[in-house]
RODO-2510 file (C-alpha; in nm, 4 decimals, decimal comma):
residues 408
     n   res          X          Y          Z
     1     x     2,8171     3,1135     0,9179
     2     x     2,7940     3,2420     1,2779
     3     x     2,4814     3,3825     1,2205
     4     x     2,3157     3,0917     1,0444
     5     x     2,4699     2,9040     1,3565
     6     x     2,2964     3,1568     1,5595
     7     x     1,9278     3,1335     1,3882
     8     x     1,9704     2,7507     1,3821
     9     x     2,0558     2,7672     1,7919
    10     x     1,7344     2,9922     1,8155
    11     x     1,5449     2,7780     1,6631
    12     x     1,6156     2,4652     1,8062
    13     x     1,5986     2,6269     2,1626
    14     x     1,2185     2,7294     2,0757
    15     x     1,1746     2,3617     1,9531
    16     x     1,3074     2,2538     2,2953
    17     x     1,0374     2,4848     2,5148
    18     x     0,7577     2,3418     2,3366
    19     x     0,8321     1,9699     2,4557
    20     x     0,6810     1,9485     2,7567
    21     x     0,3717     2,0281     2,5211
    22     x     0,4748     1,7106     2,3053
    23     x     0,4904     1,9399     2,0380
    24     x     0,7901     1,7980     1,8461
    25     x     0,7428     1,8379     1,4554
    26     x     0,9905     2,0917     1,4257
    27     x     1,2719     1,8311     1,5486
    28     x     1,3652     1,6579     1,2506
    29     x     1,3338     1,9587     1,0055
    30     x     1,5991     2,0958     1,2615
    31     x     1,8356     1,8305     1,2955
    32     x     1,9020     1,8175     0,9535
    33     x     2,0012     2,1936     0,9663
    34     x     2,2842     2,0786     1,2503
    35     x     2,3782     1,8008     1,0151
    36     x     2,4212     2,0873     0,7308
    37     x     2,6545     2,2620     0,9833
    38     x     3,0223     2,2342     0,9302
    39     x     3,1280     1,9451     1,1728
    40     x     3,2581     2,0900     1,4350
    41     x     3,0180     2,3940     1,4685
    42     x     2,7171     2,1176     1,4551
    43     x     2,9372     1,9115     1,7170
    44     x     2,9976     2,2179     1,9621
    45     x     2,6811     2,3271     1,9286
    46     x     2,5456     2,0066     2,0821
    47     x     2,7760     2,0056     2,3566
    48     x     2,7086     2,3472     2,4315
    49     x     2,2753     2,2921     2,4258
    50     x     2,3603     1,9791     2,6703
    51     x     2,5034     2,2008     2,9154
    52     x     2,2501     2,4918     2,8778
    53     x     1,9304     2,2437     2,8742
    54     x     1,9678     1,9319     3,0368
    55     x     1,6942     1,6692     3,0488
    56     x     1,4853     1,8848     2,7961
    57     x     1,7358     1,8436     2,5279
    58     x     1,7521     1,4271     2,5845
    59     x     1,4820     1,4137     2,2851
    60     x     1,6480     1,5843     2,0687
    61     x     1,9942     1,3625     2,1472
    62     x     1,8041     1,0677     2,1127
    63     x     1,7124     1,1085     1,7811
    64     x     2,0591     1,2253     1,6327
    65     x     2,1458     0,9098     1,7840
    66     x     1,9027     0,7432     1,5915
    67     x     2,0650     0,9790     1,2500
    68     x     2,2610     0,9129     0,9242
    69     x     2,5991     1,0698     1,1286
    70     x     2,7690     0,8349     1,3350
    71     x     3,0402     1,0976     1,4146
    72     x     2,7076     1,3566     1,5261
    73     x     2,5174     1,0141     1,6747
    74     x     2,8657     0,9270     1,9338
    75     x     2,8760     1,3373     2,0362
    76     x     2,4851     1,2948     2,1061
    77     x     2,5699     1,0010     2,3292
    78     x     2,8855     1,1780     2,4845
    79     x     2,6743     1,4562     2,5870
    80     x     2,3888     1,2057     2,7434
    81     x     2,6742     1,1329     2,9854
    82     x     2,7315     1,5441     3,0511
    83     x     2,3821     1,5903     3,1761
    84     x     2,4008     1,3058     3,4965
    85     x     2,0401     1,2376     3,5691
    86     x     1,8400     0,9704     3,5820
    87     x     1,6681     1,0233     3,2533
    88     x     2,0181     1,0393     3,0628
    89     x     2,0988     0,7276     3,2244
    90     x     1,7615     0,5257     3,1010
    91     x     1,8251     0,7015     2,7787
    92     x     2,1689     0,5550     2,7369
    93     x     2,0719     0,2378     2,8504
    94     x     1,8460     0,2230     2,5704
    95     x     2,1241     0,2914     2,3019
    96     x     2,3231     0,0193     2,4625
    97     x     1,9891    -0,2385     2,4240
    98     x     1,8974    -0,1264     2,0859
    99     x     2,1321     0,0687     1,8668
   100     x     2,2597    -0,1382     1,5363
   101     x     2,5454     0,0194     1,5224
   102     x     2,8296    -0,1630     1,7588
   103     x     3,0316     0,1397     1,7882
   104     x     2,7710     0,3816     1,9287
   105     x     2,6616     0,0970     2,1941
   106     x     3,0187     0,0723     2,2850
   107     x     3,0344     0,5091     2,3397
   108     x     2,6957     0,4303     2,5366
   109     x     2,8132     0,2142     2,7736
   110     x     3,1596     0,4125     2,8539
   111     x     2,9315     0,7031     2,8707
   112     x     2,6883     0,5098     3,1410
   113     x     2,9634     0,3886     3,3035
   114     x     3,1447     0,7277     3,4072
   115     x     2,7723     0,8707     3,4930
   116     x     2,7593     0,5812     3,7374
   117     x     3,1034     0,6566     3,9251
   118     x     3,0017     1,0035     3,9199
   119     x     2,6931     0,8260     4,1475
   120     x     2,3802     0,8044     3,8898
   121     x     2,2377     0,4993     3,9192
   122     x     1,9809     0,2991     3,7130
   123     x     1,7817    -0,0104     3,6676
   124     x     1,8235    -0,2798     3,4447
   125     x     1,5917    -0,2802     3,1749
   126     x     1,3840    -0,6443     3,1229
   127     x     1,4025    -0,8251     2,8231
   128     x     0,9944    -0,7219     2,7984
   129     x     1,0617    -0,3906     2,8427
   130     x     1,2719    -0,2991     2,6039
   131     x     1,1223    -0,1947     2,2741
   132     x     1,2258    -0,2820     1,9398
   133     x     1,4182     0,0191     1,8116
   134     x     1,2154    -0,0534     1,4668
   135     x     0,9140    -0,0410     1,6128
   136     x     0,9759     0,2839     1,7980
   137     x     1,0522     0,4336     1,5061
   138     x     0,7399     0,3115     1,3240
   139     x     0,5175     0,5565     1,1843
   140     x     0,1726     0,4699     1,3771
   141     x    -0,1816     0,5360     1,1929
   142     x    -0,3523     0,8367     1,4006
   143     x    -0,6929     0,9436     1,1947
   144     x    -0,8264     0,8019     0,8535
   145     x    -1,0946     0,9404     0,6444
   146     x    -1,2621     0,7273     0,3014
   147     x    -1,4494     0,8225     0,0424
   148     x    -1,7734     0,6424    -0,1000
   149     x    -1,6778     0,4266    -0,3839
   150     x    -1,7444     0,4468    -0,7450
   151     x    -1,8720     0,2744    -0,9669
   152     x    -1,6005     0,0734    -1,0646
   153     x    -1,4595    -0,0169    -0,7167
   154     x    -1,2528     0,2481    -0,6431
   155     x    -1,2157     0,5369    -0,3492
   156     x    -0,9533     0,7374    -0,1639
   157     x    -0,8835     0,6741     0,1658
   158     x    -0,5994     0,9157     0,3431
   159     x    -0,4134     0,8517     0,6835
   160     x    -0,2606     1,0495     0,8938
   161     x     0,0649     0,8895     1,0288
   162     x     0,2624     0,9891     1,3673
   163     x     0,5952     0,9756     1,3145
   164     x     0,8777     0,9624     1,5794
   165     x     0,8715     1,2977     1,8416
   166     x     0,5074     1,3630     1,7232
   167     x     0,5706     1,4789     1,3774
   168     x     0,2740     1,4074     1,1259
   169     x     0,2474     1,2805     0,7541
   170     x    -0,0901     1,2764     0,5250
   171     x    -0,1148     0,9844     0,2897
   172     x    -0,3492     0,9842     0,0173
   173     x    -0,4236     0,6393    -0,1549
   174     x    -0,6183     0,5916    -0,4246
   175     x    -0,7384     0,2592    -0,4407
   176     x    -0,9698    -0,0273    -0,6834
   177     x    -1,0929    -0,3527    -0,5053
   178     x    -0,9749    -0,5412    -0,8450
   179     x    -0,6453    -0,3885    -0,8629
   180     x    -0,5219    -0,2662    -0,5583
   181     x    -0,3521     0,0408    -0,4811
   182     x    -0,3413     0,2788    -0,7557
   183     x    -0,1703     0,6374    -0,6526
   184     x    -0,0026     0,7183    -0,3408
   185     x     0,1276     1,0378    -0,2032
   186     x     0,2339     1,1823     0,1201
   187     x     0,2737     1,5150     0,2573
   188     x     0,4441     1,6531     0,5716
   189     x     0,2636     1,8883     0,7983
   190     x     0,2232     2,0589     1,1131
   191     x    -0,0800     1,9989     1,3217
   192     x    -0,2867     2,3149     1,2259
   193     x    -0,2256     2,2564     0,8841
   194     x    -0,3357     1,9373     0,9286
   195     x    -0,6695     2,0626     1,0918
   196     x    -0,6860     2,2786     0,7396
   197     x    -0,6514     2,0173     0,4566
   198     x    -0,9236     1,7558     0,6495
   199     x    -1,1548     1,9840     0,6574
   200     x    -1,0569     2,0927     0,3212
   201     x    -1,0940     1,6751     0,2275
   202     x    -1,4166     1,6923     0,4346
   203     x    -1,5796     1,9365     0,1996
   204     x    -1,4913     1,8052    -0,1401
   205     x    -1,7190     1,8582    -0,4523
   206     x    -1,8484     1,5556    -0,5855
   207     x    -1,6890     1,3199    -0,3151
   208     x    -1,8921     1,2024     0,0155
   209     x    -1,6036     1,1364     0,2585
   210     x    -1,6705     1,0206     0,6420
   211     x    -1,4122     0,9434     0,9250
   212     x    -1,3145     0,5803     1,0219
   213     x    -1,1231     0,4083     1,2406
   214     x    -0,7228     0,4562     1,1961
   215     x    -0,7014     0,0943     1,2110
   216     x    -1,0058     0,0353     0,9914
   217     x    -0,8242     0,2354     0,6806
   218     x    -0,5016     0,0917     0,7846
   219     x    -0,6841    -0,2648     0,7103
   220     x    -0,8182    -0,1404     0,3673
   221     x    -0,4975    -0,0317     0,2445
   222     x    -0,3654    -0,3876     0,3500
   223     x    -0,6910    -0,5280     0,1777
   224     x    -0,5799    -0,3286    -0,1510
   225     x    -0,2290    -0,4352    -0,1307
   226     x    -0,3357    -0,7890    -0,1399
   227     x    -0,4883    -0,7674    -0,4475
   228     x    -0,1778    -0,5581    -0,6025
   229     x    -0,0046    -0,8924    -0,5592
   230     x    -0,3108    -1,1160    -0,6743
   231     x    -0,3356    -0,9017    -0,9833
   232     x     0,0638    -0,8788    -1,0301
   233     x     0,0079    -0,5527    -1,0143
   234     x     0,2984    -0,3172    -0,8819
   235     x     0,1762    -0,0788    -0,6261
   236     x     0,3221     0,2636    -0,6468
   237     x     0,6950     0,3504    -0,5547
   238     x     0,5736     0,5911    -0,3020
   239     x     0,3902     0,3249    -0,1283
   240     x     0,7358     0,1320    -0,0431
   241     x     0,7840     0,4011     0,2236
   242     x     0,4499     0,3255     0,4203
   243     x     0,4509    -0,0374     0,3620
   244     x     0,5943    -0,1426     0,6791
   245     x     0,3883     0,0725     0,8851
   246     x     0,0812    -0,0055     0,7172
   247     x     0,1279    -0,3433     0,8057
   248     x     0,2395    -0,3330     1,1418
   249     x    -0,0188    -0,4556     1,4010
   250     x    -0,2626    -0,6831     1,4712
   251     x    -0,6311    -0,5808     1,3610
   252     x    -0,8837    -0,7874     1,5727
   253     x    -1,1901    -0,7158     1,4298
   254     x    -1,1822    -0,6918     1,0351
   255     x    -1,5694    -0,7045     0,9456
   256     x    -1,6859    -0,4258     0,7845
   257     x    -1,7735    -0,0903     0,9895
   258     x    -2,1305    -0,0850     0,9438
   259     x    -2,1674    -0,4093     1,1681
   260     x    -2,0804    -0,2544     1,4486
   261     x    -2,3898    -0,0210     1,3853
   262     x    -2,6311    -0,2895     1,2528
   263     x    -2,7380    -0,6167     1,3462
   264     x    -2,7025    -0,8825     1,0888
   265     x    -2,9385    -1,0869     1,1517
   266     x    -3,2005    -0,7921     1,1897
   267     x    -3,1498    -0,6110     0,8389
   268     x    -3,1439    -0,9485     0,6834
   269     x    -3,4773    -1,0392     0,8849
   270     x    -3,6596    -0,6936     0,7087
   271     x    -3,4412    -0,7427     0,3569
   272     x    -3,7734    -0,8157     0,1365
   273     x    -3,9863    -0,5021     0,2845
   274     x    -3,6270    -0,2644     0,2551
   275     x    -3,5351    -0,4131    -0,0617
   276     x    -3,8725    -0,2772    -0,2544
   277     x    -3,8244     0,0239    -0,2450
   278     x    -3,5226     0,0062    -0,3671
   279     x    -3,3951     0,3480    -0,5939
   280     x    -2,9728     0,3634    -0,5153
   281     x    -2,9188     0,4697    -0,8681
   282     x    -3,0451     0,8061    -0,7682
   283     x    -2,8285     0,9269    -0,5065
   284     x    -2,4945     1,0848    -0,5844
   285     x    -2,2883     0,8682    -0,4413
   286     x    -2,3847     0,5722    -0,7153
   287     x    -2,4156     0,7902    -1,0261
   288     x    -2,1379     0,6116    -1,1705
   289     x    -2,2405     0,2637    -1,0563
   290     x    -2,2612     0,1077    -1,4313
   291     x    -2,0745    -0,1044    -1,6405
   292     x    -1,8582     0,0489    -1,9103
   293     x    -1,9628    -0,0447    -2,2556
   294     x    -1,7063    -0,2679    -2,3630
   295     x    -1,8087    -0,4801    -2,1099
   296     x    -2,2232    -0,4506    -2,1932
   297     x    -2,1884    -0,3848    -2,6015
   298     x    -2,2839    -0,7479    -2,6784
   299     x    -2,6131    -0,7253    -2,4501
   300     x    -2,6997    -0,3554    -2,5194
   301     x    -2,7034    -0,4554    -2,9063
   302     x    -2,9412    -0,7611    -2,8157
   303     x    -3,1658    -0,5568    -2,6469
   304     x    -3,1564    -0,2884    -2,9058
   305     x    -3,2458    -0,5499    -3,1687
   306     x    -3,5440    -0,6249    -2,9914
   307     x    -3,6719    -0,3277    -2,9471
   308     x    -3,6608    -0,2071    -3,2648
   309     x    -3,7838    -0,5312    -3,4140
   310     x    -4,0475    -0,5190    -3,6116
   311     x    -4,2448    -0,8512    -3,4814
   312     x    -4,5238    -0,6997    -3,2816
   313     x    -4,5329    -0,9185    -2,9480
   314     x    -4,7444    -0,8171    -2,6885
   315     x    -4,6129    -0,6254    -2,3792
   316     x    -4,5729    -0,9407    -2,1668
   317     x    -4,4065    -1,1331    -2,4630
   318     x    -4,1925    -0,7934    -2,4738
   319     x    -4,0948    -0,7524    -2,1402
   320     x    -3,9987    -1,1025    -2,1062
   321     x    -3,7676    -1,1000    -2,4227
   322     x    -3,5731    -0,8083    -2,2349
   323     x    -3,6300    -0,9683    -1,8927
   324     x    -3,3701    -1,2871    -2,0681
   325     x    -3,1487    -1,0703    -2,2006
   326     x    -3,1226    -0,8554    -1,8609
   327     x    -3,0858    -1,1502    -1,6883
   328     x    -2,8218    -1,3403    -1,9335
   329     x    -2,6323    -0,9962    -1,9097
   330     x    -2,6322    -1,0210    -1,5091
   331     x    -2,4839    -1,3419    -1,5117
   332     x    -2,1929    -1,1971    -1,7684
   333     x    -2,0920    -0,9679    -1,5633
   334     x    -2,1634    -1,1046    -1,1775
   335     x    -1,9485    -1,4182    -1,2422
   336     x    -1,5785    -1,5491    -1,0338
   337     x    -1,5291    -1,2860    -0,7762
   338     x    -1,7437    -0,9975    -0,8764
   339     x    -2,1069    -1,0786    -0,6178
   340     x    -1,8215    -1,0932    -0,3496
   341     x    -1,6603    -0,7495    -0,4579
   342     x    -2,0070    -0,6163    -0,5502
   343     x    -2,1489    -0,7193    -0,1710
   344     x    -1,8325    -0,5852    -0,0046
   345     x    -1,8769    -0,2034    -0,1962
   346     x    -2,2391    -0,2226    -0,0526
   347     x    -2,1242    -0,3147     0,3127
   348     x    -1,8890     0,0099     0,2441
   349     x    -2,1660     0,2213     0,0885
   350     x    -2,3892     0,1156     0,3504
   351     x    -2,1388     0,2543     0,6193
   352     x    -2,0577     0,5841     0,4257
   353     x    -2,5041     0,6259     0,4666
   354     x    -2,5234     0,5522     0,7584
   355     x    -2,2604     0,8100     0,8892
   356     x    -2,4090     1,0729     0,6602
   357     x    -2,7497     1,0674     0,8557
   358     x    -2,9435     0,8499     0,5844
   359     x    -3,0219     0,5388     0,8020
   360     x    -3,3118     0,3934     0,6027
   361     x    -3,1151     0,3872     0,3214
   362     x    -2,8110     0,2273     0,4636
   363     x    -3,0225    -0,0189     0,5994
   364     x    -3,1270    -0,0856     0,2227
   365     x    -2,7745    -0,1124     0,1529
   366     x    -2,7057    -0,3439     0,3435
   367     x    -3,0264    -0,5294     0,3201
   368     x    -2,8987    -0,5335    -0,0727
   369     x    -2,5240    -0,6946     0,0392
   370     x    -2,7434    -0,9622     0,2387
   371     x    -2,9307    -1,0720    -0,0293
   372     x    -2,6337    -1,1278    -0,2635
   373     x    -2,5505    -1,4744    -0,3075
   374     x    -2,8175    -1,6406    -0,1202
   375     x    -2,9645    -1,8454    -0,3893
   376     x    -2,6903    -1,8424    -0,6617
   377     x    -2,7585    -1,7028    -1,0215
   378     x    -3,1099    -1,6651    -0,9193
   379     x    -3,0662    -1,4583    -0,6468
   380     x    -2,8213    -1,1933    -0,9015
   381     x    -3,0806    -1,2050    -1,1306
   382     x    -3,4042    -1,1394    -0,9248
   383     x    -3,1876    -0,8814    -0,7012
   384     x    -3,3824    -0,5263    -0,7923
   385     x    -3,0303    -0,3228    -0,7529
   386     x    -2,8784    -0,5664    -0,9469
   387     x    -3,1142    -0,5677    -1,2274
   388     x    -3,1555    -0,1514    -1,2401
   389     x    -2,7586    -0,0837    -1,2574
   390     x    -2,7738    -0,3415    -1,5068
   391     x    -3,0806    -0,1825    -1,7165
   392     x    -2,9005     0,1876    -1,6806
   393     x    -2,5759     0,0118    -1,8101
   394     x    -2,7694    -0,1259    -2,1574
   395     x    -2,9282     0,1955    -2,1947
   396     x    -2,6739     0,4318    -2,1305
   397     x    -2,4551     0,1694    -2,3826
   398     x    -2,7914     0,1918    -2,6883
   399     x    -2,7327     0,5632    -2,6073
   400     x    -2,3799     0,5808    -2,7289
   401     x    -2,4489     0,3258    -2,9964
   402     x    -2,7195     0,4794    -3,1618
   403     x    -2,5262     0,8224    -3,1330
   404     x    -2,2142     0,6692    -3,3219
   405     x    -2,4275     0,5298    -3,5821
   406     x    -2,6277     0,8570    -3,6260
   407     x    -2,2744     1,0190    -3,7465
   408     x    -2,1503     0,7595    -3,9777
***
């Protein structure tokens, strides 16, 4: 036991040189190893690091005060009082504003008290300045990085959240804009293993991922939890212990990122000349933009009938028959919410271009968004994005038909 006490001393006083640096991740992996000490080696051991350290151990006392252990928590606070500076003073002025627990506030202020007839003095604190102890405690979004999206709505955006005395989490989300948040999981880890797993994310096969704003992916996991709850959709359990954070905050501007790099009103101005020249389908990042055959079958076999039909029509005739059923097909599928969703994963896409160094073609994205909606049904079914994902989606469905019938 002594020499675990030892190693855990060692430890913590290396933890306590690096603070000036801000450099506090270790801190809470530590205090749980005092809190796994027998109670009166953890308790003497924080005594004996107030007198050795002074101010520089304060952060480390203010979080056990913040701790599971009241009995550790009122020896964090009795120590406060053994260091007599200013900064111990503010420090237990704090507890005494914001602590929950009525005991500890009571230690604080008997522990402020004898600083101040040993002549320490210190301001009162204004109602304005005083923080919420909640809020302090809040994780805070740092850096987020998205994917593009696929073709049924969903990406992966992950977060990196700051958590009290510097110490850093990774959450990954996966996420659908009909159903909300799909996967979550977290990760602790230090900042230059941090440094190695974006750049890992960075580099992913078959995944185009850019940086945006912390607060930007903060609002799209808000975005997906909406629709958890407009779907009745349970998010995952994991997600319970970033909800708060994710939510805390006001976000000003919530239009989507590529309008800060594009005018409207100019993209929209060009739309016809971008829009024909139109070929989406054959970048990467939309190889899976098509429906899934239970939701084309009915269509695919209609076109499939009249193609192999045996009534000779000419070309025009022909290409008008499957012009109908392309267009009866787009109005299936782009009905209730789906031109919004639709518009919204090209404002996205258009963003996740333009950051990749392919500006002409996220200004075709986002011509395409523009022109969704404009004129109603007629504007889904004359839209030339629209019409090709569509066409892919009936063929790639007569494809698997015709297979399946070929083994029967």
């Amino acid at each position: 036991m002594v020499r675990v006490m030892a190693e855990t001393r060692e430890r913590i006083e290396a933890a306590l040189s690096s603070i000036d640096a801000r450099d506090h991740t270790d801190l809470p992996r530590l205090i749980d190893e005092i809190h796994n000490l027998p109670p009166q080696a953890s308790r003497e051991m924080i005594r004996q690091l107030g007198r050795e350290a002074g101010d520089k151990i304060l952060v480390l006392l203010t979080l056990i005060t913040k701790s599971r252990d009241t009995d550790l928590a009122l020896v964090a606070v009795e120590t406060m009082a053994s260091i007599k500076s200013l900064e111990s003073a503010l420090a237990l002025q704090e507890i005494i504003k914001t602590a929950s627990d009525k005991k500890l506030r009571k230690e604080a202020k008997r522990s402020l008290y004898r600083m101040k007839m040993a002549g320490v003095e210190v301001e009162e604190l204004t109602e304005e300045e005083t923080p919420s102890p909640e809020r302090e405690l809040m994780p805070r979004p740092r850096q987020a990085l998205v994917s593009h999206i696929d073709g049924v709505g969903g990406r992966l955006i992950w977060i990196v959240m700051e958590r009290p005395l510097g110490a850093l989490s990774l959450v990954a989300l996966g996420i659908t804009d009909t159903e909300g948040i799909k996967e979550c999981l977290d990760v602790n880890l230090g900042k230059k293993r941090l440094k190695q797993e974006l750049e890992r994310i960075r580099k992913m096969e078959d995944l185009t991922v850019v940086e945006v704003p912390a607060t930007y992916g903060q609002l799209l996991v808000r975005e997906a939890y909406q629709r958890n709850l407009k779907a009745g959709i349970e998010p995952p359990l994991e997600y319970k212990k970033w909800q708060k954070a994710m939510e805390e905050g006001e976000i000003s501007d919530t239009s989507p990122l590529i309008y800060r790099e594009l005018q409207q009103e100019e993209v929209r101005f060009k739309a016809a000349l971008l829009l024909e020249f139109v070929d989406f389908l054959s970048l990467p990042e939309f190889s899976s933009w098509f429906f899934e055959l239970d939701s084309v079958a009915t269509y695919a076999l209609e076109l499939l009938e009249a193609r192999q039909s045996k009534i000779i029509l000419s070309d025009w005739a022909r290409r008008e028959r499957e012009a109908r059923i392309i267009g009866k097909a787009v109005e299936g599928l782009f009905s209730g919410d789906y031109p919004f969703l639709f518009k919204r994963r090209l404002e996205e896409m258009a963003y996740i271009l333009w950051k990749t160094d392919r500006r002409e073609e996220a200004k075709k994205a986002l011509a395409a968004a523009l022109a969704l909606g404009e004129d109603g049904d007629q504007s889904l079914r004359e839209h030339p994005l629209i019409s090709a994902m569509v066409l892919r989606s009936l063929n790639l469905a007569i494809q698997t038909i015709v297979a399946g019938s070929s083994k029967m």
